[in-house]
C-alpha positions in Angstrom: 3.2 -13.4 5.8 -0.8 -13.9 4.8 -3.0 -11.8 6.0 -6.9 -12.3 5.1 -9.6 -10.1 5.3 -13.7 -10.8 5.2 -15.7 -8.4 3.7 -19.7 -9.2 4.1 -21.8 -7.3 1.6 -22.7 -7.3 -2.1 -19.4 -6.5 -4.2 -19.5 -3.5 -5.9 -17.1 -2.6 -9.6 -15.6 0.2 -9.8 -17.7 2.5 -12.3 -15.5 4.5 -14.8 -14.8 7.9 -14.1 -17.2 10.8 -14.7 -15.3 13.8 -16.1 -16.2 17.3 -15.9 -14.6 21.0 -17.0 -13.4 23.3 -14.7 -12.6 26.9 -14.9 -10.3 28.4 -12.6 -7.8 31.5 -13.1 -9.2 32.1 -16.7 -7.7 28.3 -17.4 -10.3 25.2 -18.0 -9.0 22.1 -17.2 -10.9 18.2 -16.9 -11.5 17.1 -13.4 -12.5 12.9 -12.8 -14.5 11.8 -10.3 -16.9 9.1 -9.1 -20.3 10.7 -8.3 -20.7 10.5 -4.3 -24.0 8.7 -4.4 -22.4 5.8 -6.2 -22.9 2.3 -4.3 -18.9 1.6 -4.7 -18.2 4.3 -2.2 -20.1 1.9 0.4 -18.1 -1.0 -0.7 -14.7 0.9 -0.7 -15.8 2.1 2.9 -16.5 -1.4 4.1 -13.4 -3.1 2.6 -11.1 -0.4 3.9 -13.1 -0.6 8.0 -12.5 -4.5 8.0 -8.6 -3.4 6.4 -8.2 -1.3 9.5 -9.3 -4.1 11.9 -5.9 -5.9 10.9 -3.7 -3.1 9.9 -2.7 -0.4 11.9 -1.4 3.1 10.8 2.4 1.5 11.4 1.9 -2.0 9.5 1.9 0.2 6.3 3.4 -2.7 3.5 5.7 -1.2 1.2 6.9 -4.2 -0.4 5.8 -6.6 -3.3 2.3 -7.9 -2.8 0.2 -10.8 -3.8 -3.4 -10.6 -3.4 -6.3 -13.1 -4.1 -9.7 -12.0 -4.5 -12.5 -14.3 -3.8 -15.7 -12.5 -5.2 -19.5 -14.0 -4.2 -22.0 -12.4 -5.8 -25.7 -12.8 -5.5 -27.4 -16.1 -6.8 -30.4 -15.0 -9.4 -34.0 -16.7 -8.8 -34.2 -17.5 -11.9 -31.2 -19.7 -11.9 -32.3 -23.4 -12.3 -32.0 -26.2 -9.7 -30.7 -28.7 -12.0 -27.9 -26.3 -12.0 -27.3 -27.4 -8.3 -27.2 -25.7 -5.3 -22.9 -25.0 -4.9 -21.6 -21.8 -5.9 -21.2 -21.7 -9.6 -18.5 -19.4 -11.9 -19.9 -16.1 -12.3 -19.6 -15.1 -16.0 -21.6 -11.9 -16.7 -20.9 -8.5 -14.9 -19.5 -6.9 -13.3 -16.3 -7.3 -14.7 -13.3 -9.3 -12.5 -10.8 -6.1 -13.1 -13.5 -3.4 -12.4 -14.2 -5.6 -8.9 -10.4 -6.0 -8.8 -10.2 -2.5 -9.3 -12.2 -0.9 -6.5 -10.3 -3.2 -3.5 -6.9 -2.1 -4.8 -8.0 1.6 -4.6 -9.8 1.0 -1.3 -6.7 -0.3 0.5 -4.0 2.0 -0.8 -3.1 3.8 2.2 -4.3 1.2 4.6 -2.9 -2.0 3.5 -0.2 -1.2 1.6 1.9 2.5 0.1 0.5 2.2 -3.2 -1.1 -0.6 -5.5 1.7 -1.0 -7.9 3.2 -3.1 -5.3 0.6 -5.6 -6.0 2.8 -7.8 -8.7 0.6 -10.8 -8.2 -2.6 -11.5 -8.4 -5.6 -14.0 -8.7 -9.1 -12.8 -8.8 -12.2 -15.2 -8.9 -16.3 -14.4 -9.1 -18.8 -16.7 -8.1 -22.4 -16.9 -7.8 -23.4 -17.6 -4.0 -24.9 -20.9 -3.6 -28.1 -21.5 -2.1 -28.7 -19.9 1.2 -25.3 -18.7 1.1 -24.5 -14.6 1.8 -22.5 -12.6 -0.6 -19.4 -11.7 0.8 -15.7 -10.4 -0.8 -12.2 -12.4 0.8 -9.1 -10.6 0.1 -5.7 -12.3 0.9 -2.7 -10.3 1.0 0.8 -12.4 0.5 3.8 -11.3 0.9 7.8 -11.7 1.4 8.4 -16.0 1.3 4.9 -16.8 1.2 4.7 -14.6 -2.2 5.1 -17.4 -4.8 6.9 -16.9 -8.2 6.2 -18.0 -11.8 9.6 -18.0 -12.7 
């Protein structure tokens, strides 16, 4: 089965973790979290509301999963026209495992039990071509459409 999913918006990487002490009981202990004013909450919210619009409470996967990531990010002005107008490969950040990163988290519990049943994966980051609105297109693959390497 393939299931696709459009996400309009500027992606978002996940940020590492912030990490703070804690004291509680007369015991410290570290505590990790992502600041709640951080712009990948808004992305994780957005990718997990257009989730929901295909998978329902009961369509939980808990099976090996393939996903693709198509990534467009914004096109700079400054890029040059000679370059063309077509999308072009995005190679400065955010990083493709950090972008990688936040979907996976955003769709456990949604999409699928737990993101170590993704086994497969492609991720790809472009820079939007002209005119062209950024956007994030996940595709989820699984049972006989789930290829192999082997």
């Amino acid at each position: 089965m393939i299931y696709e999913i459009l996400v309009p918006g500027v992606p978002v990487a996940q940020p590492r973790q912030r990490h703070r002490v804690l004291h509680s009981g007369g015991r410290a202990f570290a505590s990790n979290y992502t600041p709640k004013d951080s712009p990948v909450n808004a992305f994780k919210a957005a990718c997990q509301l257009h989730a929901q619009m295909i998978f329902s409470e009961s369509d939980l996967l808990d099976e090996p999963i393939g996903m693709d990531l198509v990534f467009v990010l914004p096109r700079p002005k400054s890029v040059p026209k000679r370059l063309g107008d077509g999308r072009q490969r995005h190679v400065s950040r955010p990083d493709v495992d950090n972008l990688r990163k936040a979907v996976q988290d955003a769709l456990e519990g949604i999409v699928y039990r737990n993101d170590s049943l993704v086994c497969e994966s492609q991720t790809i980051k472009y820079r939007a071509a002209a005119g062209e609105q950024c956007s994030t297109t996940i595709t989820i693959r699984t049972g006989a459409d789930l290829g192999g390497l082997i």
